[in-house]
C-alpha positions, 0 to 999 in steps of 0.5 A: 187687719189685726193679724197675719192669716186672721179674718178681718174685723169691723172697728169704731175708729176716729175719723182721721184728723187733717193737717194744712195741706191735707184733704179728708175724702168721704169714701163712696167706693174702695177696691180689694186688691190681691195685694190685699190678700198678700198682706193678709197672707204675711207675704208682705209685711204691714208696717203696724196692726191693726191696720185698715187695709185698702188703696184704691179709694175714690169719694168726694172731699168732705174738709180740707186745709188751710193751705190747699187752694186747688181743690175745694169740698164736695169735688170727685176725687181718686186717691193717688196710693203712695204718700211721697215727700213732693221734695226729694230727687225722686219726687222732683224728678217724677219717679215718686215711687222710689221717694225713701219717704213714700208711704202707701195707703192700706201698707204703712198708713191706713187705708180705704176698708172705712168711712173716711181717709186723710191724704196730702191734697196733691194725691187727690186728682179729680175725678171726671162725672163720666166714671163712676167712683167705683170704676174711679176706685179701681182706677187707682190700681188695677188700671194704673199698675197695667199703664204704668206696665205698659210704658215701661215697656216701651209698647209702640204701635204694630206690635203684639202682646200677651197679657198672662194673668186677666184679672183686674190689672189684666183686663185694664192692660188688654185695652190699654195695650189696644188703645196703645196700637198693638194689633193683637193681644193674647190673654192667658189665664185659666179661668173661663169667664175672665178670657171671656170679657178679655175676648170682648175687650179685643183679645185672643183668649188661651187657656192655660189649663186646657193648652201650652200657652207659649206654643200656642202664641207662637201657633196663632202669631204665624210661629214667632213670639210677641214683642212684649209680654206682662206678666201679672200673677207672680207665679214662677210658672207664668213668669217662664211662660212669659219669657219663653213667649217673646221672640227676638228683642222681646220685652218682659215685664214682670209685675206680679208679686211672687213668693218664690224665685225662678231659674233662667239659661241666661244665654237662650231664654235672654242673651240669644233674644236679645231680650228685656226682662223689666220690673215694674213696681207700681206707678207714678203720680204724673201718670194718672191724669192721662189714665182718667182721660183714656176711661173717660174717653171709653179707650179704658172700659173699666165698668165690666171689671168690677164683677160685684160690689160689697157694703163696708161689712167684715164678713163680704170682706173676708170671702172676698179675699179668701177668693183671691187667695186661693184663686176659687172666685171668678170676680174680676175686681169687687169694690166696696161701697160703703 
């Protein structure tokens, strides 16, 4: 990425050095993000340009250094995206993703769009034979922001969800809502095809374009609302959606990046309801170990969520993020394989 609104270029850089605790990853497959797009679009800002974007990044270990005892060169790996200090309150206490030193790969660092990657060894976790490193890659985002949604809204078993927005993190939350007990999940999008492979993930699809989503939630769950709701898009009409699709006690969880602000009646959209309105930022480190065990054990299917691969060529690249831009693709999540 070399500017805000500018398609991105192909460049010759070094490959990156390593210092005694790191590990340097040949990348065999990179997932593109809407955050991607995001950053793109200057909706959030990059620490430096150029910058080479990408966080969901899987490969095999090609060096590592002198300290690092635990992982050795040829292993499978996925990159865990935020670079913490492993020190700090934060850290120590597992909530990394607060850490005032954190730094996140394809934001403050360069990232995945390339050959190679230079990370700290504890953000390397190994990745089992049984996922491909393209399901590896999106791992790493998609899936680890929908798990780390889905734990934080306390999901327990008999309950039921409603997903708005069934792209790539949507997908990932329709089974692992599933795998975590809920007995029915509603998926709310406007796309055909993405309801279409959350139908056969275990959802009940809504097109949002073609009906209420709300009204019809309440409809098909006997008049009442879900006990949570996530909300994965950041668009001000969605977030309502989800509020308003809860019933009493109801958790929200807010997750996708939004532009603009929204208006609440605190008193009959929360206080009545006694419901939840909870942000969601990312995920954590300790999270992930857990996440590789539900794909490797089929509770997480992330096969079907890569709709189509790319080479590490700029062109395929900038289609790929005009499509999520502008919401005109229906790929669910496209990776690269360089």
């Amino acid at each position: 990425m070399t500017g805000i609104n500018q398609p991105v270029q192909m460049m010759e850089v070094p490959i990156p050095e390593i210092g005694p605790k790191d590990v340097l990853v040949k990348i065999k497959a990179a997932g593109i993000c809407h955050s991607d797009a995001h950053y793109l679009a200057g909706i959030s800002k990059q620490s430096f340009l150029p910058i080479t974007l990408g966080h969901e990044v899987a490969g095999v270990i090609e060096k590592i250094g002198a300290e690092v005892k635990n992982l050795k060169i040829g292993e499978r790996v996925c990159l865990h995206y935020n670079i913490s200090c492993g020190e700090c309150h934060y850290c120590l206490t597992g909530n990394d993703q607060f850490c005032p030193e954190a730094k996140m790969i394809g934001h403050h660092l360069d990232g995945g769009y390339a050959e190679y990657i230079a990370v700290p060894a504890r953000n390397a976790i190994r990745l089992p034979e049984e996922i491909s490193f393209e399901a590896g890659a999106t791992l790493m985002c998609a899936s680890a922001t929908s798990f780390h949604a889905l734990l934080k809204s306390r999901i327990r078993p008999g309950e039921k969800a409603a997903v708005f927005g069934v792209g790539g993190l949507g997908q990932s939350a329709v089974q692992l809502a599933k795998a975590f007990g809920a007995t029915e999940v509603f998926a709310v999008d406007i796309n055909d095809e993405k309801l279409r492979l959350a139908e056969k993930h275990g959802a009940i699809p809504i097109n949002g374009k073609e009906k209420n989503p709300v009204e019809d939630i309440k409809k098909l769950n006997n008049g009442k609302g879900v006990d949570i709701a996530l909300e994965l898009i950041g668009l001000p009409i969605t977030q309502k959606q989800a509020i308003a699709s809860v019933g009493p006690m109801g958790r929200v969880v807010f997750v996708g990046l939004a532009e603009k602000t929204i208006e609440l009646d605190t008193y009959r959209e929360v206080l009545a309801n006694e419901a939840e309105l909870i942000g969601s930022n990312d995920h954590l480190l300790s999270e992930l170990p857990l996440l590789i065990d539900f794909a490797k054990n089929k509770s997480l299917d992330t096969a079907n969520i890569i709709s189509k691969t790319i080479p590490l060529d700029a062109d395929a690249i900038n289609l790929a993020l005009k499509e999520l831009s502008d919401y005109s693709g229906a790929a669910v999540r496209t990776v690269i394989v360089p």
